[in-house]
C-alpha positions as CSV (number, residue, x, y, z in Angstrom):
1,X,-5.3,-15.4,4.1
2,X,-4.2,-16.8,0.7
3,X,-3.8,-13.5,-1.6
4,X,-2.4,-11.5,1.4
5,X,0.3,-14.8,1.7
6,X,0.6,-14.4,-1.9
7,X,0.9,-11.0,-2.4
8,X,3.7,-10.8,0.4
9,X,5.6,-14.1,-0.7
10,X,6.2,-12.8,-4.6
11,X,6.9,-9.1,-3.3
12,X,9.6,-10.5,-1.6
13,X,11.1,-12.7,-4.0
14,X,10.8,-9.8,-6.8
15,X,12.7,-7.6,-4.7
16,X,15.3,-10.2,-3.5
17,X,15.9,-10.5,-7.3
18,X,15.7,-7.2,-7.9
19,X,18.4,-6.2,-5.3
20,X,20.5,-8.9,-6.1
21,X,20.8,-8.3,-10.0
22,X,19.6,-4.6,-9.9
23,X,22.2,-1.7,-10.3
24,X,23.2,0.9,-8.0
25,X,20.4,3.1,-8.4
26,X,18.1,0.9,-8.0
27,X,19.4,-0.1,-4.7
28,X,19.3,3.2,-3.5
29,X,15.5,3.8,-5.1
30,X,14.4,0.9,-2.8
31,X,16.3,1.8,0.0
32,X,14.7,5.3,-0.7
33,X,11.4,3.9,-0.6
34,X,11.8,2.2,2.6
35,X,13.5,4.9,4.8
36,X,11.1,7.4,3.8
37,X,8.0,5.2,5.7
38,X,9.9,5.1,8.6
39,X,8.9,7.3,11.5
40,X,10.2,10.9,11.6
41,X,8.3,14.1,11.8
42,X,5.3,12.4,10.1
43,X,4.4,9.4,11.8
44,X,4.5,5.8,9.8
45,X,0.7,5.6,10.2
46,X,0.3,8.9,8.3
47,X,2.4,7.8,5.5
48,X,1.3,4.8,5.0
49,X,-2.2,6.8,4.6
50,X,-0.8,8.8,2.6
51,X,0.7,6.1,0.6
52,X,-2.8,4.4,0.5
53,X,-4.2,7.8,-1.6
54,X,-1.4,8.1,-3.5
55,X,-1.0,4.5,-4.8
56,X,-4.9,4.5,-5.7
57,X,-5.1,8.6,-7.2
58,X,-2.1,6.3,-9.7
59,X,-4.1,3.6,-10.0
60,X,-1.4,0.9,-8.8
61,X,-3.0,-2.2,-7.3
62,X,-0.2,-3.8,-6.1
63,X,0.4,-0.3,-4.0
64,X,-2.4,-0.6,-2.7
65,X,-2.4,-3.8,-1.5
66,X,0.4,-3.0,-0.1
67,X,-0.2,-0.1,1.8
68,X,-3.9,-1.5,2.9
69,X,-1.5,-4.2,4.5
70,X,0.7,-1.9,6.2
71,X,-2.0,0.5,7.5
72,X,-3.7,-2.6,9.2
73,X,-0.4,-2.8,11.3
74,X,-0.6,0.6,11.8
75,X,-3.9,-0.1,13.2
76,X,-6.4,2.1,11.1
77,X,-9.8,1.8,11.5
78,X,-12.2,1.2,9.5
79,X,-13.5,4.1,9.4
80,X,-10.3,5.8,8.6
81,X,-9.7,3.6,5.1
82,X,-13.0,5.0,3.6
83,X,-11.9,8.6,4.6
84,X,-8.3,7.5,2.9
85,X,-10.5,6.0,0.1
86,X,-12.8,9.1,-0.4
87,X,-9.7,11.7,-0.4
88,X,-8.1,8.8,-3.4
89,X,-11.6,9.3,-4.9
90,X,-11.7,13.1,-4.6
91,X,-8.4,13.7,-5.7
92,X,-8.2,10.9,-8.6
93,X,-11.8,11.0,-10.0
94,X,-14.1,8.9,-11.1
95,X,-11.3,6.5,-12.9
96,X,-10.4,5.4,-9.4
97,X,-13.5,3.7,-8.7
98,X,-12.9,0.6,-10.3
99,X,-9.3,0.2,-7.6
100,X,-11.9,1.8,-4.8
101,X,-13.4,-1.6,-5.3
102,X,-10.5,-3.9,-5.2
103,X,-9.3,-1.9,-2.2
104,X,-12.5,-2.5,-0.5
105,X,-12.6,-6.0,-1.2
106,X,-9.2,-6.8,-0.4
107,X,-9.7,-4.6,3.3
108,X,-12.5,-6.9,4.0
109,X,-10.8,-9.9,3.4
110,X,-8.1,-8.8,5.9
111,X,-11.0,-8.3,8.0
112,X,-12.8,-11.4,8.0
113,X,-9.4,-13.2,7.8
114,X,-9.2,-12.4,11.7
């Protein structure tokens, strides 16, 4: 799927750059970041859930690409993303409509990209 390949390919050559020329602090932001998806109390499907609602309550499309992505490997259903998406659209309001319908969009091109 072209803007899954995409998305993935200039992630990771932003953050190679990033981590190469970054400072400390960043380094240890992204290394934050990472470690705190990985499985522990929560599970990793949970936060990436969580991650889904959080990224689209702030509106950050990118995010949720992203964590669409990674809650597909974490096999959630269908079903599942429009509970995610109707908890983002509770808690965020009517402003997050407009990255309800990217999200949807991009889900079912994952989908049909099968």
């Amino acid at each position: 799927m072209d803007s899954l390949r995409e998305f993935r390919e200039f992630r990771e050559k932003a953050n190679r750059t990033i981590i190469r020329d970054g400072n400390a602090d960043t380094k240890k932001f992204f290394a934050l970041d990472s470690s705190a998806f990985r499985e522990g109390a929560i599970g990793t499907k949970t936060k990436e859930m969580l991650g889904l609602v959080a990224s689209m309550v702030l509106r950050c499309d990118d995010c949720i690409n992203y964590h669409i992505a990674k809650c597909k490997e974490e096999k959630v259903t269908k079903e599942e993303f429009y509970e995610i998406f109707n908890i983002a659209l509770v808690v965020g309001g009517s402003i997050v409509i407009p990255h309800f319908r990217r999200a949807v969009m991009f889900l079912e091109e994952l989908e049909n990209a099968k």
